[in-house]
Every structure is written in C-alpha cells, then in structure tokens.
Jmol script that loads the backbone (N, CA, C; Angstrom):
load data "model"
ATOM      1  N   UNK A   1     112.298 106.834  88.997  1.00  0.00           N
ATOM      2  CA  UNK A   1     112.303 106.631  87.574  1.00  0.00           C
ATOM      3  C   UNK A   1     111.270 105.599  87.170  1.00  0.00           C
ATOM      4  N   UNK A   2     111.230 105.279  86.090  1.00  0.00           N
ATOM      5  CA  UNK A   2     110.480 104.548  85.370  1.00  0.00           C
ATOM      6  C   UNK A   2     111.035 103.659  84.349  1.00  0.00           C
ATOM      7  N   UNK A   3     110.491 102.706  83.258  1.00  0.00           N
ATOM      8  CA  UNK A   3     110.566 102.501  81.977  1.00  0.00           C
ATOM      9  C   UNK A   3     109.485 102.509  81.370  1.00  0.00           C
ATOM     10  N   UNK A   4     109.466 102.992  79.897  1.00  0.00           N
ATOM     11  CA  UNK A   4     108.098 103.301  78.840  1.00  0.00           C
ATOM     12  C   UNK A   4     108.248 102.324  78.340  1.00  0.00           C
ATOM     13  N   UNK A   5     109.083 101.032  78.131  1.00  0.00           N
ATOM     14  CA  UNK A   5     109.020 100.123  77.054  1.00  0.00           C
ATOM     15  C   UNK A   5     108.547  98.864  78.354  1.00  0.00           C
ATOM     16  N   UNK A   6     106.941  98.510  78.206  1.00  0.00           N
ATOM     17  CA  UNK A   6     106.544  97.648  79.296  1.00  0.00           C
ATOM     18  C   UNK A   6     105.800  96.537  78.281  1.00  0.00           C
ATOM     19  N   UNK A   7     105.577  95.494  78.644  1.00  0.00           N
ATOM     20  CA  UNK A   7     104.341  94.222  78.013  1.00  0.00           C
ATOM     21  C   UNK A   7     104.660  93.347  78.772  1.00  0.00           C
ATOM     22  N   UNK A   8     103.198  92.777  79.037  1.00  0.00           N
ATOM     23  CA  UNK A   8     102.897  91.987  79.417  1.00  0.00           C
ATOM     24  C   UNK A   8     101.652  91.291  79.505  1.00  0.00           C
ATOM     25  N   UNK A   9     101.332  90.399  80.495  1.00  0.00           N
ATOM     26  CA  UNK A   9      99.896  89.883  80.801  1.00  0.00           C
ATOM     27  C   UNK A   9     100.137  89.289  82.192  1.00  0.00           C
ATOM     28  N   UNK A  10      98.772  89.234  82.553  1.00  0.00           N
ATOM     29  CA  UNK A  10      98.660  88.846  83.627  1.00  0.00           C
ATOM     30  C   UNK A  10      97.040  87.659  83.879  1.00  0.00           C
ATOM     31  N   UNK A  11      96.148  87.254  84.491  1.00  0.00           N
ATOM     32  CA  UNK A  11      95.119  87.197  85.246  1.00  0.00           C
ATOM     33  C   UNK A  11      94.839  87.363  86.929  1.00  0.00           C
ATOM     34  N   UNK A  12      93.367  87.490  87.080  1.00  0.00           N
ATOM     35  CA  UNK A  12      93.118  88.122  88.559  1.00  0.00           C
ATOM     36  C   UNK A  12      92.068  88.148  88.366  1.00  0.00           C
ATOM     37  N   UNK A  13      91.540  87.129  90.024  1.00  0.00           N
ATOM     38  CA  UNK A  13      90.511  86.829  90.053  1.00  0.00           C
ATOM     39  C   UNK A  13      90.206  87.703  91.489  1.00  0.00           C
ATOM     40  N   UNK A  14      89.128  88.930  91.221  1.00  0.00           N
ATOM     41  CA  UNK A  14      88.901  89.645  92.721  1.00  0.00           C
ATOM     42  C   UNK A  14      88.225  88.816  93.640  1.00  0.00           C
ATOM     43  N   UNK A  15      87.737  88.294  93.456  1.00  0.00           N
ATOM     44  CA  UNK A  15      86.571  87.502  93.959  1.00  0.00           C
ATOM     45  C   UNK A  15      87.380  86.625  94.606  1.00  0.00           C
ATOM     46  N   UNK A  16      88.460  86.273  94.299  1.00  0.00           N
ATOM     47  CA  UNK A  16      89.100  85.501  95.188  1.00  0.00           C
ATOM     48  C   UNK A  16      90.901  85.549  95.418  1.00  0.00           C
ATOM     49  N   UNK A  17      91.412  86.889  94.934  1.00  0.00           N
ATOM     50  CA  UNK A  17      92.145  87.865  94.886  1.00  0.00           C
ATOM     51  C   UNK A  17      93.406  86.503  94.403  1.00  0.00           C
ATOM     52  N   UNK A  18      92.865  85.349  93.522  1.00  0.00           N
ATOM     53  CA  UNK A  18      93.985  84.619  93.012  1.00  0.00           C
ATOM     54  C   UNK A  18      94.415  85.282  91.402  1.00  0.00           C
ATOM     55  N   UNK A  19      95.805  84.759  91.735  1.00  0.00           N
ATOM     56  CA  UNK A  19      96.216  85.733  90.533  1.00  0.00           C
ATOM     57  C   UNK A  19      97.140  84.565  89.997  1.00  0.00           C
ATOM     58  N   UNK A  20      96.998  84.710  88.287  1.00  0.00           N
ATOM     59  CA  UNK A  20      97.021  83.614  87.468  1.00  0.00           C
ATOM     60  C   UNK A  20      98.607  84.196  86.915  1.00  0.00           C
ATOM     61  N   UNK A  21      99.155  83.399  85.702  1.00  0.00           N
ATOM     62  CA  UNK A  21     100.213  83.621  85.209  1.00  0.00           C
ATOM     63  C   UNK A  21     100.443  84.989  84.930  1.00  0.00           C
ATOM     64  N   UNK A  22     101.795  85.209  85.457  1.00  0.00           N
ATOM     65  CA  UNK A  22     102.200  86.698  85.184  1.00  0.00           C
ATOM     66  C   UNK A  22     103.573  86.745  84.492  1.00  0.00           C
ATOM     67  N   UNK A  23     103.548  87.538  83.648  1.00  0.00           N
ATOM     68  CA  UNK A  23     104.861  87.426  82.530  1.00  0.00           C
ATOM     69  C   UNK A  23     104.968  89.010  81.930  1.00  0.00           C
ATOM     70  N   UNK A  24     106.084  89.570  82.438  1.00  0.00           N
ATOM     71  CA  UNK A  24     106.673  90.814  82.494  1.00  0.00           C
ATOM     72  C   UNK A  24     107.435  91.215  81.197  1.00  0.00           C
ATOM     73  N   UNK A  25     107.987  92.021  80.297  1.00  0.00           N
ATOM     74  CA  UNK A  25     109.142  91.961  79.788  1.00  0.00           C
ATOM     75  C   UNK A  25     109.424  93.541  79.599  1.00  0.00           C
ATOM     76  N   UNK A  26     110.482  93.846  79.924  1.00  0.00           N
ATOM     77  CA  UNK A  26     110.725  95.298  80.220  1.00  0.00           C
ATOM     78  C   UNK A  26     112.260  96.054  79.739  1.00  0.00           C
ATOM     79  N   UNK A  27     111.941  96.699  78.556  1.00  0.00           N
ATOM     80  CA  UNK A  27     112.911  97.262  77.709  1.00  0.00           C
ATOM     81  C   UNK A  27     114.199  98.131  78.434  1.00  0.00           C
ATOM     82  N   UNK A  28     115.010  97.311  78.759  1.00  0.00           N
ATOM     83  CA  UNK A  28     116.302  98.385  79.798  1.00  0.00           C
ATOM     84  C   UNK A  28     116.475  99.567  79.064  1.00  0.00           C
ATOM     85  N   UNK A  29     116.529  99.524  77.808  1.00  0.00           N
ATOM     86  CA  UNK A  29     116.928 101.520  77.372  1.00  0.00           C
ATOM     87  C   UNK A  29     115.718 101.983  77.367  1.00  0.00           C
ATOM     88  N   UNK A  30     114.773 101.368  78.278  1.00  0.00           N
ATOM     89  CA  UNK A  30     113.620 102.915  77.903  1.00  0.00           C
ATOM     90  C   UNK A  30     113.514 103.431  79.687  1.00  0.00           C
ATOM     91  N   UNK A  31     114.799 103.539  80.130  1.00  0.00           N
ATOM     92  CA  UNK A  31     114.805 103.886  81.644  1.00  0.00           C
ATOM     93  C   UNK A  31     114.673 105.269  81.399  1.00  0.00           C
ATOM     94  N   UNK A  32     113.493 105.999  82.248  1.00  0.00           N
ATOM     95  CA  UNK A  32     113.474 107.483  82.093  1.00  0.00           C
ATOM     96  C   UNK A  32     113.799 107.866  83.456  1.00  0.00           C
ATOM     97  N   UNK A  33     114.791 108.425  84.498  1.00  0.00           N
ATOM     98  CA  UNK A  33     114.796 108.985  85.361  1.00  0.00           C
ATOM     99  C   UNK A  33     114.173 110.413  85.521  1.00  0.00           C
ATOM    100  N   UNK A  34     114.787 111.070  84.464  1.00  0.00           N
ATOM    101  CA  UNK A  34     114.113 112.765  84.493  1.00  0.00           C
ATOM    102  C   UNK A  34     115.415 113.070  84.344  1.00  0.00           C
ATOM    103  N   UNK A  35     116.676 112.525  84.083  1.00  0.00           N
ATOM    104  CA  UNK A  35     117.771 112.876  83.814  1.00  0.00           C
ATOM    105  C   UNK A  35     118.525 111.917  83.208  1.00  0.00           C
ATOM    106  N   UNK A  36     118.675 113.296  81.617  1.00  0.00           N
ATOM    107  CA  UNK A  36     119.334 111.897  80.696  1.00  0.00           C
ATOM    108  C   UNK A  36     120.653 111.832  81.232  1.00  0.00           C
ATOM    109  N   UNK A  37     121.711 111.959  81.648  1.00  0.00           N
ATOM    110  CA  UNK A  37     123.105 112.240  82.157  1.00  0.00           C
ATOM    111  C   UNK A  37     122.752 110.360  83.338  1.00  0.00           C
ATOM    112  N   UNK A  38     121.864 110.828  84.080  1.00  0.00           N
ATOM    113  CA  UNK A  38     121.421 109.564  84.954  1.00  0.00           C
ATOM    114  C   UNK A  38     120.940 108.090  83.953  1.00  0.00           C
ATOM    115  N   UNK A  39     120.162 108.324  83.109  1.00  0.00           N
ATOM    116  CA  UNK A  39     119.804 107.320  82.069  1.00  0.00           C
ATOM    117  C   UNK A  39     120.966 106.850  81.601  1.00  0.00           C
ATOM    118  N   UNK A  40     121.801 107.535  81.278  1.00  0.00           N
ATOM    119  CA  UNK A  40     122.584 107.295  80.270  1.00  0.00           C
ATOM    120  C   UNK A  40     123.966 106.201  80.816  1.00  0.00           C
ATOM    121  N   UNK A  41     123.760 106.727  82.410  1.00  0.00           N
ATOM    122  CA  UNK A  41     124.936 105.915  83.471  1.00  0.00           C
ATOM    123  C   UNK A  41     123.724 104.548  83.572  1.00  0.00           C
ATOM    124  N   UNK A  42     122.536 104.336  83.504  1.00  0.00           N
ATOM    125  CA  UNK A  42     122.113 103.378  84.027  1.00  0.00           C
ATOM    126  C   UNK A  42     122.355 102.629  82.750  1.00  0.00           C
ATOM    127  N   UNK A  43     122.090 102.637  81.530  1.00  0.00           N
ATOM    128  CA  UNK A  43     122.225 102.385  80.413  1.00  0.00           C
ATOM    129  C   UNK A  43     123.246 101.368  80.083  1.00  0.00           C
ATOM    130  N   UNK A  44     124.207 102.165  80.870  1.00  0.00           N
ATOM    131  CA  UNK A  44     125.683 101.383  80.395  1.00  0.00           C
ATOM    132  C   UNK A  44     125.779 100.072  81.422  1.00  0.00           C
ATOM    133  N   UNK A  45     127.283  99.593  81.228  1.00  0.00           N
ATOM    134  CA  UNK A  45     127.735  98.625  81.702  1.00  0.00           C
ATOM    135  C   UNK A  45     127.425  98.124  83.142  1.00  0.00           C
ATOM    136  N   UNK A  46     127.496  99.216  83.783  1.00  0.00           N
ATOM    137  CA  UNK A  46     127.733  98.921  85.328  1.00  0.00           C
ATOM    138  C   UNK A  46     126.567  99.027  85.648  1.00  0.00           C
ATOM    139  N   UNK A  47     125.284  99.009  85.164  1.00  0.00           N
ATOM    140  CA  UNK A  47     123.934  98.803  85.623  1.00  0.00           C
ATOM    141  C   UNK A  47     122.953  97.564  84.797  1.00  0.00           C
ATOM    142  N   UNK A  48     122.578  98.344  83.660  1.00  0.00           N
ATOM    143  CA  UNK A  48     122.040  97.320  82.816  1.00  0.00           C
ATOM    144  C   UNK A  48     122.545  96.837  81.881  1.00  0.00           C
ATOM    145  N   UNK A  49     123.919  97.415  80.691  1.00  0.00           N
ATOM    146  CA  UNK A  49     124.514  96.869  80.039  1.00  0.00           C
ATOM    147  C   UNK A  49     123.094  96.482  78.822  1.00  0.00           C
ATOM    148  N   UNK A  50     122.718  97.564  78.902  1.00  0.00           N
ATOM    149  CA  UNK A  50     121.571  97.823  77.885  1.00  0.00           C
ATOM    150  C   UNK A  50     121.773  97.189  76.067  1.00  0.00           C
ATOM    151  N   UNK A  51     123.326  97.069  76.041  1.00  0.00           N
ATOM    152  CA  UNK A  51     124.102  96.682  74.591  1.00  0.00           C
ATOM    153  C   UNK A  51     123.700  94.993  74.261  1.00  0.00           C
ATOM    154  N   UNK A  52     124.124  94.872  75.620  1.00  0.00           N
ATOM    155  CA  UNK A  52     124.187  93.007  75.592  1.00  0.00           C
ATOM    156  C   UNK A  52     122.911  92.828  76.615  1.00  0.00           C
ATOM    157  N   UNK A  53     122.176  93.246  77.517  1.00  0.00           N
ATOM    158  CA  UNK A  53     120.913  92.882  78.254  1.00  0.00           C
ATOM    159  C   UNK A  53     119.867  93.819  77.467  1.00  0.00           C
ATOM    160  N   UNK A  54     119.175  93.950  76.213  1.00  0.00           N
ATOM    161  CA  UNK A  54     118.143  94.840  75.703  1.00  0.00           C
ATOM    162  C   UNK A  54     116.678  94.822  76.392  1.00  0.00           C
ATOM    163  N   UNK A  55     116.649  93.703  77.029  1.00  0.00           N
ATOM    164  CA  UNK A  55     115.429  93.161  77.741  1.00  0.00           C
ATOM    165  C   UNK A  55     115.562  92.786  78.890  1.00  0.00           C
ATOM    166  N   UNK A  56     114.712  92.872  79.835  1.00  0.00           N
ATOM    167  CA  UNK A  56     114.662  91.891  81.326  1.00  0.00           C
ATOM    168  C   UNK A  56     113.669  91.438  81.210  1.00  0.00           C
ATOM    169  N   UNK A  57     112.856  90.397  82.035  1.00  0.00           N
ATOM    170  CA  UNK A  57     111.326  89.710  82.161  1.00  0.00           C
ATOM    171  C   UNK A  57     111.227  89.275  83.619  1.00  0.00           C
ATOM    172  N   UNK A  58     110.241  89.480  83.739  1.00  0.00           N
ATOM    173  CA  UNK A  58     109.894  89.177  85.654  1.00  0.00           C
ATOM    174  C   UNK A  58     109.109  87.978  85.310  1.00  0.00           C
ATOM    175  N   UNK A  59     108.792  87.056  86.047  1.00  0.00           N
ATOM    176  CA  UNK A  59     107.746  85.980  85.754  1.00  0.00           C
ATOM    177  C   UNK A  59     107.666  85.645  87.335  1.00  0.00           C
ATOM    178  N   UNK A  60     105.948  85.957  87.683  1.00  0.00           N
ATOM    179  CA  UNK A  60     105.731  85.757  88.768  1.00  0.00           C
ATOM    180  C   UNK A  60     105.136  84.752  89.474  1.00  0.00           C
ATOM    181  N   UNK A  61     105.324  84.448  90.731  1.00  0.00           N
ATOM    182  CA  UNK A  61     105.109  83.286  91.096  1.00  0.00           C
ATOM    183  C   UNK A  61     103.856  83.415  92.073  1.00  0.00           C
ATOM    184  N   UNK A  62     104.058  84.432  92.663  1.00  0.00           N
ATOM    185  CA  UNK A  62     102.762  84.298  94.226  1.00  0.00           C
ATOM    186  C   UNK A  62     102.486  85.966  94.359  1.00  0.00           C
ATOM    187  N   UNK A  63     101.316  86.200  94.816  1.00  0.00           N
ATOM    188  CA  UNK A  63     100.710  87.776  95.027  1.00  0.00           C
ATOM    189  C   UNK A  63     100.004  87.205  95.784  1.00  0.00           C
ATOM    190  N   UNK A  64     100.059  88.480  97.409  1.00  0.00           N
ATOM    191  CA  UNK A  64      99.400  88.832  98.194  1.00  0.00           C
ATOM    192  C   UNK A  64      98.850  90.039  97.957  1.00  0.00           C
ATOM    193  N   UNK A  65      97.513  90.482  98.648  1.00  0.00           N
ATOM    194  CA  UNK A  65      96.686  91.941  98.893  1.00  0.00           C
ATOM    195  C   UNK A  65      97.563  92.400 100.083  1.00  0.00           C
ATOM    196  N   UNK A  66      97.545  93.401  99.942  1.00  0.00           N
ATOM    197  CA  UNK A  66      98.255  94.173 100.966  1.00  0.00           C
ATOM    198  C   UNK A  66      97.476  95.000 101.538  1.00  0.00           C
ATOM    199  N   UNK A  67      96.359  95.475 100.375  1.00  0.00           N
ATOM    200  CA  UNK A  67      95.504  96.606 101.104  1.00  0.00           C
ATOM    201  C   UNK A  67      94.503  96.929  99.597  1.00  0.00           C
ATOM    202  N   UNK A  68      93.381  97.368  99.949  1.00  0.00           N
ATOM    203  CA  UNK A  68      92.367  97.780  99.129  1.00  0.00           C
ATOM    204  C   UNK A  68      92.548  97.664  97.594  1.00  0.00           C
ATOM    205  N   UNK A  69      93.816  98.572  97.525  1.00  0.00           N
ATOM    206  CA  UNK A  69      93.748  98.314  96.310  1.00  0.00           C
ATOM    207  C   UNK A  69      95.648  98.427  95.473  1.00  0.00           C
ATOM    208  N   UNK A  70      95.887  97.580  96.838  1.00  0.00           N
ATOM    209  CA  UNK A  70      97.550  97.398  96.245  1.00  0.00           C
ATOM    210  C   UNK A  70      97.879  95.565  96.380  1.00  0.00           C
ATOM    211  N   UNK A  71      99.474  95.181  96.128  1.00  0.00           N
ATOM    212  CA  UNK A  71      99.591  93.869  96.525  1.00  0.00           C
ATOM    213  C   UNK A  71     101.303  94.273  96.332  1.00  0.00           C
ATOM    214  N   UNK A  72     101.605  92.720  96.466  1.00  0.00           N
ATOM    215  CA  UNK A  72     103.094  92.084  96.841  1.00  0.00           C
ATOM    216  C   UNK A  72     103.060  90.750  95.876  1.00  0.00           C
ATOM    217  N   UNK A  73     104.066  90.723  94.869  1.00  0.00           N
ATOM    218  CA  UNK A  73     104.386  89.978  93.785  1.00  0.00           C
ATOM    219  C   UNK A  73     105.545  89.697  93.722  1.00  0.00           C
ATOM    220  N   UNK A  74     105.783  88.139  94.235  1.00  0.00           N
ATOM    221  CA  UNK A  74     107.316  87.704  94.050  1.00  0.00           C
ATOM    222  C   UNK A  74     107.533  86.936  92.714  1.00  0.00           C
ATOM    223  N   UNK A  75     108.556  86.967  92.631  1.00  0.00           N
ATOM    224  CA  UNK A  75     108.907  86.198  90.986  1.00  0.00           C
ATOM    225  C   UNK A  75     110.346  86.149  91.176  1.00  0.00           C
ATOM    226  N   UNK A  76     110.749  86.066  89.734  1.00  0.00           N
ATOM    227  CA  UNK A  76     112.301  85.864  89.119  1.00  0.00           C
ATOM    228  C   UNK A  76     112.111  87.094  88.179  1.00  0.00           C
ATOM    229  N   UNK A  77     113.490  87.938  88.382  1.00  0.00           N
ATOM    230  CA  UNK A  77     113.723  88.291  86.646  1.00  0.00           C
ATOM    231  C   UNK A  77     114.886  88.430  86.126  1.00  0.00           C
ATOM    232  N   UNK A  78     114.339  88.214  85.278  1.00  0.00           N
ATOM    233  CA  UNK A  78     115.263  87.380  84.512  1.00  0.00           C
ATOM    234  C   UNK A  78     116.030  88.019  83.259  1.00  0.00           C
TER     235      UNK A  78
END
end "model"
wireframe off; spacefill off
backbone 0.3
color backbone group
C-alpha cells in the first residue's frame, strides 16, 4: 500500500551524501491498499484511529547510502 496525502522537505548533499533536516507529515486516511474493505480496517481504531490520529510525522535523524541510488533513514514518528 501506500498514502497520497504526503509533505514534506528535506536537504542532500551528493557530493557528500550528508543529508540535512528531514520532516515528514503523512495523512493516515489517505492509506490506499488497492482494497477499500482493507483501508477502511486500517482506518479505524485498531490501526491508525484515523478520527483522533489525522496525521503522523517522521522527523529524521541520520541517513546512510545503501547503494547507488537508495538509503536507510532513521527517525521518530510521531
């Protein structure tokens, strides 16, 4: 699955693959699995509680390269 409701920012420096403040925020009801019956269980209580959590935010702390043209980003979210 996915979510369509994404913003954020970031910086990244290739040249020296440092990567600057990262700040996530990611809309819990815009979870698209490919099945609304599945959305609709993630939606609720026992997952995201989409009523009372409308938002999550990642805020990251450290990124490694992993490979050409991927990486590894730890954070909090929150």
């Amino acid at each position: 699955g996915r979510f369509t409701d994404i913003a954020g920012s970031f910086s990244f420096d290739p040249a020296t693959d440092e990567v600057g403040a990262i700040d996530v925020t990611i809309g819990t009801g815009s979870v698209d699995t490919g099945s609304p019956g599945r959305d609709r269980d993630l939606q609720g209580d026992d997952f995201f509680a989409t009523d009372r959590y409308p938002t999550m935010r990642f805020i990251g702390h450290t990124a490694t390269r992993t490979g050409p043209h991927s990486g590894r980003v730890t954070g909090d979210l929150i």
